[in-house]
N, C-alpha and C positions, 0 to 999 in steps of 0.2 A: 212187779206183776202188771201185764197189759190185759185190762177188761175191755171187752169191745161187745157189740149185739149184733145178732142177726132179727132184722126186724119182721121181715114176715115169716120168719124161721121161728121167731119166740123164742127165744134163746139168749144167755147171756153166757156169753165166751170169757177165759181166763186163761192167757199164756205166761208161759215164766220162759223168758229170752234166754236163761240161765239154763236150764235146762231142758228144753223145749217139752215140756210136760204140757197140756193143753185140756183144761176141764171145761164138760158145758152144761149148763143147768135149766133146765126148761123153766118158762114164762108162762101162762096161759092165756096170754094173749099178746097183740101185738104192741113192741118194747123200743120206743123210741131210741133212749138214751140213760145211760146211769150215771154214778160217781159214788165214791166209797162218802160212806158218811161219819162224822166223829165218833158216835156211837156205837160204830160197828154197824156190817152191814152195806146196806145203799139205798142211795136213792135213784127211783125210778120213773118215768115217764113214759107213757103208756097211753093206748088209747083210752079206757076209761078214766085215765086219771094221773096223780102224781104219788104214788105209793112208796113207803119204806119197805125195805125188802129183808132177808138176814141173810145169813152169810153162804145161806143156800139159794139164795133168791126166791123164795117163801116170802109171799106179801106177809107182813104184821101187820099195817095199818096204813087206810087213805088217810095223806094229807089235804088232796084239793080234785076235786072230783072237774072234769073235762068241762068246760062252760060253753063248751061249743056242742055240736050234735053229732057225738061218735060215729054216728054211724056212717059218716062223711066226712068226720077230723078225726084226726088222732097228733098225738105230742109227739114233737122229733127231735131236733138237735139241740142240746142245753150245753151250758156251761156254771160252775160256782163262779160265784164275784168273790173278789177280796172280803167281802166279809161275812164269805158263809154260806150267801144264799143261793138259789137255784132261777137261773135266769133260762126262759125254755120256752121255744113254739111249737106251732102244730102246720099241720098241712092240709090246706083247702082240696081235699082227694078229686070233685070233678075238676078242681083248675077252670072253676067256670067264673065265679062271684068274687072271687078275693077276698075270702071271710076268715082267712087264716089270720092270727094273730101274736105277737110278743109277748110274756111274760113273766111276774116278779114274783116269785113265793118266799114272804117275811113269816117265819113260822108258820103257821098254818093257812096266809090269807093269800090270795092270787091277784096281783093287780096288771091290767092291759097297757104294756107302754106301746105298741102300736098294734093299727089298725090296717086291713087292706091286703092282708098279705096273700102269697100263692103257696109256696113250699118255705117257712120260715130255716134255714139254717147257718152256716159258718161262723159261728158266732166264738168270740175268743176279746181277752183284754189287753191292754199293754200291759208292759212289765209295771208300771205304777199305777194299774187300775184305773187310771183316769179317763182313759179308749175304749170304747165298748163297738167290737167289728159285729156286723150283718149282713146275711146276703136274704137277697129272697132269689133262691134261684131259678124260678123259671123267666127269671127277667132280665137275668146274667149280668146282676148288679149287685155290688160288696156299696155300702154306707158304713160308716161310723159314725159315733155319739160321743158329745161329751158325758163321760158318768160320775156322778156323785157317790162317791162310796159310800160315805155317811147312812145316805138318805134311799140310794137306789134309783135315783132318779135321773132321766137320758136328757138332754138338751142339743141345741147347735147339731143339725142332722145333716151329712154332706156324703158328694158323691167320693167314696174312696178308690174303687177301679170298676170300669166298664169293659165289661167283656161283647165280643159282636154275633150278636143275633142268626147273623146272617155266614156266617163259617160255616166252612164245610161240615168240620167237624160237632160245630151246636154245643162243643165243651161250655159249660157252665158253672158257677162256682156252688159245691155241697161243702162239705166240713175243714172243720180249720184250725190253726193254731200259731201262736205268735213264740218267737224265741225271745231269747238273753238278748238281741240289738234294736228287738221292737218289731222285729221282721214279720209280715203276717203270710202262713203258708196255707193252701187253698188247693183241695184236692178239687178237678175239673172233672164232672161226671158226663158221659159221652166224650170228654175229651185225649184219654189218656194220660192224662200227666198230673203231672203237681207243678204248681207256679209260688216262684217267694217275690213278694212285693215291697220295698219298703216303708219306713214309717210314712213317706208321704204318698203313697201309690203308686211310686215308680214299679215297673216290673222290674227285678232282678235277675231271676232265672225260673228257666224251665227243666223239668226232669221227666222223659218219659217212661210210660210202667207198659209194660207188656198185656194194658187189663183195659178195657175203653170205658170201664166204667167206675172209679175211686169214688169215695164218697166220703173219707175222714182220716184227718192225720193225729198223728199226737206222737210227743217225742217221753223216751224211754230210754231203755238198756245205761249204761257204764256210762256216769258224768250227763245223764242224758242227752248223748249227742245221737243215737238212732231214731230217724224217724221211720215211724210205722205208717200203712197205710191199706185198707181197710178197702176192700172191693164189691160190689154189688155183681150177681151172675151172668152168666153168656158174656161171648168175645174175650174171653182169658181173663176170667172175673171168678165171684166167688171165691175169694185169696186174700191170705194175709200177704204183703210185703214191708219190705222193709231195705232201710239204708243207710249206711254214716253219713250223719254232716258235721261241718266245722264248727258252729255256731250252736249251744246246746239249748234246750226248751227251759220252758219252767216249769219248780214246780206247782201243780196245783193244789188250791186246799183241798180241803175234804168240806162235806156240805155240814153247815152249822143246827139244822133248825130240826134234828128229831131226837127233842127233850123229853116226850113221852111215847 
């Protein structure tokens, strides 16, 4: 099953590639980002906050309430770490202060691994967890981290691909996902396409979509080699797509931390 959101739609989408059935269940308000949680369920990221959700998407209970001022942030693109947790930013909505921030929810606590940010998203690990990718995309810049799995903790922060400001097209990098060879894939919002880079930021290839504005990949369907890919509206947007690759995704956990 492929969950995806529409975020100002409020909505969390649920396709089955198998048989293209496609269920959606309304939010009541606006819904960054999920992931199924052990429990059953999901976890969700939200503007007021980081809530578990149930299988209808029905809040049951905040874990960590927005620490920024909703009314100007809201949480966006998250990923589980290897061990559970829910790694997740928000987005500075005037894009004026850079007051967007990174963060770590260990059961129910929220801690800040960085500061400064615009639109926090792309965020994805290596295959052995040890890589933790990020973009802030209005800056058209992907970093990684050394991560500690243990512990959660980010280190050694470097530049991993710079995308140019000044293209026609302003492609930029939104959501992401790394395969089986370490490979990390970066949908370009205004840009049209999806780009695979390698473990060391080489570009690899380009794919283009028919939609100018992609905004999240994730790999799915048989052996997981279909990547999906997830459109924002106007200019041939608002759409799912989707594609074979050679190279299949991982899988990912499920989020660790809703014990009650």
């Amino acid at each position: 099953m492929l969950f995806f959101v529409d975020i100002k739609g409020r909505a969390l989408h649920r396709f089955d590639p198998a048989t293209r059935s496609h269920r959606v269940d309304a939010v009541d308000e606006d819904i960054g980002c999920v992931a199924p949680a052990a429990g059953g369920g999901f976890v969700a990221a939200t503007r007021s906050g980081i809530w578990l959700l149930d299988d209808g998407a029905a809040k049951r209970r905040m874990i960590a309430a927005n620490p920024e001022d909703p009314a100007v942030s809201r949480f966006n693109d998250g990923r589980i770490d290897p061990a559970g947790r829910l790694i997740v930013g928000t987005v500075d909505e005037p894009k004026a202060g850079g007051k967007a921030g990174l963060y770590r929810l260990d059961g129910d606590r929220l801690t800040r691994l960085l500061d400064g940010l615009l639109t926090s998203n792309g965020l994805a690990f290596s295959p052995d967890g040890r890589t933790l990718y990020h973009a802030d995309t209005p800056r058209f810049a992907v970093r990684c981290y050394d991560y500690d799995v243990a512990t959660g903790a980010i280190a050694n922060p470097r530049l991993f691909a710079q995308l140019d400001p000044d293209a026609a097209d302003r492609g930029r990098p939104d959501g992401a996902a790394v395969d089986a060879e370490g490979c990390y894939w970066t949908a370009l919002y205004e840009g049209g396409r999806v780009q695979r880079y390698d473990p060391h930021g080489a570009l690899m290839a380009e794919y283009p979509l028919p939609a100018r504005k992609p905004t999240m990949v994730a790999f799915g369907g048989a052996a997981l080699k279909t990547l999906f890919v997830t459109t924002a509206e106007g200019d041939g947007g608002g759409a799912l797509f989707a594609m074979a690759v050679d190279v299949p995704g991982l899988v990912p956990p499920p989020f660790a931390g809703a014990a009650r």
